[in-house]
N, C-alpha and C positions, 0 to 999 in steps of 0.2 A: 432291267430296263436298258434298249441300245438309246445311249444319248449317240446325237446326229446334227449337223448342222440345217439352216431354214432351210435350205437348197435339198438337202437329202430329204429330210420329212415331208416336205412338200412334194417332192419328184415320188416317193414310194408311196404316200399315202395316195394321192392322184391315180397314179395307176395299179393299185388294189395289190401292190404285193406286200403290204404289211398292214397292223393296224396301229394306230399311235395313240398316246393322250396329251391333252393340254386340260388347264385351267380354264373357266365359267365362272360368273356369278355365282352356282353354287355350289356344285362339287364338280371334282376334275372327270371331264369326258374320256371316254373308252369308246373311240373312231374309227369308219371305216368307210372306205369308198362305197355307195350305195350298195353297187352290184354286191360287195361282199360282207354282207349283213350280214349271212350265217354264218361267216366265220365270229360273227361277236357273239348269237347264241351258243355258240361250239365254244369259244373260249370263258365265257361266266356260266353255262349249263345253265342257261336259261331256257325258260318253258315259251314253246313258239304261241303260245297265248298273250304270253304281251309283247307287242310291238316296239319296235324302236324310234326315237326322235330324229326326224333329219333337222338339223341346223345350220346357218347358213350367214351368212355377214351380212343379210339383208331382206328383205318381204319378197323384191323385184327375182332372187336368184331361187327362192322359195316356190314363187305361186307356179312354174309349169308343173310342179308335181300336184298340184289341186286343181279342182276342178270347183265353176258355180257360177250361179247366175252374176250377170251385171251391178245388181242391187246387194246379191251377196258381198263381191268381193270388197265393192265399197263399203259397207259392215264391216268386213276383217279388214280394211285400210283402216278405219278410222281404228278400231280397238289394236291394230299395230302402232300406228301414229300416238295411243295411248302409253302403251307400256312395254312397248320394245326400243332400243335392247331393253331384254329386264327378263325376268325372272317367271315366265309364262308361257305355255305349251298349249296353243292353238290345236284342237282335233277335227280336222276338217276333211270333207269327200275329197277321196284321192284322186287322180288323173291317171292316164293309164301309164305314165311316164314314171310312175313308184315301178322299183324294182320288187319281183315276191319277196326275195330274202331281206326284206325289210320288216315283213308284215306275212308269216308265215302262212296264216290262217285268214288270208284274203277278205278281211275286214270291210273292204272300200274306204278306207278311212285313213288319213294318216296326222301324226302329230310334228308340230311344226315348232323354229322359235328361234329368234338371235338373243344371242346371251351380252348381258351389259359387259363384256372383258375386250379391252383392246386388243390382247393378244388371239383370245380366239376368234374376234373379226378377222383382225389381219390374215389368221391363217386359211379359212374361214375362207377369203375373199382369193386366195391363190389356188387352192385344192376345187372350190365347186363347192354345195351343200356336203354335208359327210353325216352317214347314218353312225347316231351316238345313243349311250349310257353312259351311267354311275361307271365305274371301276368299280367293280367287287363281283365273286362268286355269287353265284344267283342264292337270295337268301340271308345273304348276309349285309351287312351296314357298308354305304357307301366310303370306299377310302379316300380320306383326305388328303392324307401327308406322303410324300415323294416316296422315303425309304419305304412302309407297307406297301406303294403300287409297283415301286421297283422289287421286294421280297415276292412278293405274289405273281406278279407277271413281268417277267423279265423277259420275254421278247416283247413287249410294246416298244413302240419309237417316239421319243422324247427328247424337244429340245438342249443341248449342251450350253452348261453357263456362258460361257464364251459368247455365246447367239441371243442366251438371252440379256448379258449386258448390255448388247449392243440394240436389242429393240427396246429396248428400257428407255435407251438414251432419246427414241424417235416418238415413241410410241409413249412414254412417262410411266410411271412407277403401275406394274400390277399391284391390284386388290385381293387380298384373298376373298376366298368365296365364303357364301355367308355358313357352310356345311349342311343347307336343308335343300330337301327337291324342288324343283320349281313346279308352281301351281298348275292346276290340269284342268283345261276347260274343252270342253265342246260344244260344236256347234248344231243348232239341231233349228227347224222350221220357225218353234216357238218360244227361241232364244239359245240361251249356253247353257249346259248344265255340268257342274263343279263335278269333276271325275278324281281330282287330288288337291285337297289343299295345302298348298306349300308356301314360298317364300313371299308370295305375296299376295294382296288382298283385290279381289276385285266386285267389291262394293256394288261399283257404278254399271257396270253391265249388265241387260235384261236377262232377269234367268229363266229358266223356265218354273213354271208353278207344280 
């Protein structure tokens, strides 16, 4: 793994000449500038059957890559307003504004989400949305811990302590993640329907029957 200062991660991941990881809520993301999605399925040998999450520091920097009605998007305001940041991945009709190497298999669909961690807001909010994953070899268990994503993928770009002392001091102490997926919903005419259940519960949402 190349550690790099805020300045460097943020300038290369922006404009797509590398991919980096940071910390989430719940396991540390494997990032990349939209446009360069395929490089994420080229470096975990992932199957272009499943799409990747774009994530973003916020709903507002989120909704141009979806699309839907008026009624709709106030639906996914309120159920953002509920449980974001947090630990939940909206699948919603995509806009034409997704890039393909996101969504190999032109689905129309894409999944969305801010993650409850300061740090990957912050970064989050300097890069633009950035299409992510787990860290790990497609197939295997998501990695948690620094040295395994540094042993395994050592070109990724990753903050230098020195950087992250100092957002520590702005930003207050990160959280480790909780180590499970975050939950998987979609959206559909006649409610959401649970595509992955993960780190958190959503009860309260219409599902579909």
């Amino acid at each position: 793994m190349v550690f790099v200062s805020l300045t460097e991660w943020v300038t290369a991941i922006r404009s797509g000449r590398a991919l980096g990881s940071f910390p989430t809520d719940t396991v540390p993301a494997l990032a990349a500038h939209p446009d360069q999605g395929d490089r994420i399925y080229a470096t975990k040998g992932r199957s272009p059957d499943k799409p990747l999450i774009l994530m973003g520091a916020c709903l507002a920097d989120l909704l141009p890559y979806v699309q839907g009605t008026a009624d709709e998007l106030a639906q996914w305001q309120q159920v953002a307003d509920q449980y974001w940041p947090g630990a939940l991945t909206l699948v919603l009709p995509a806009s034409d504004r997704l890039p393909p190497a996101m969504n190999p298999q032109h689905t129309g669909t894409l999944g969305i989400r801010v993650p409850d961690h300061a740090l990957a807001r912050h970064l989050l909010a300097q890069t633009g949305p950035l299409a992510t994953t787990s860290v790990n070899r497609s197939g295997q268990p998501a990695l948690v811990e620094g040295a395994a994503i540094a042993q395994q993928f050592p070109d990724l770009l990753q903050l230098d302590q020195l950087t992250l002392a100092a957002l520590q001091q702005t930003l207050g102490p990160f959280p480790s993640g909780s180590g499970l997926p975050s939950t998987v919903v979609q959206w559909q005419a006649a409610g959401w329907q649970v595509l992955r259940q993960g780190a958190v519960s959503v009860a309260t949402l219409p599902m579909m029957e």
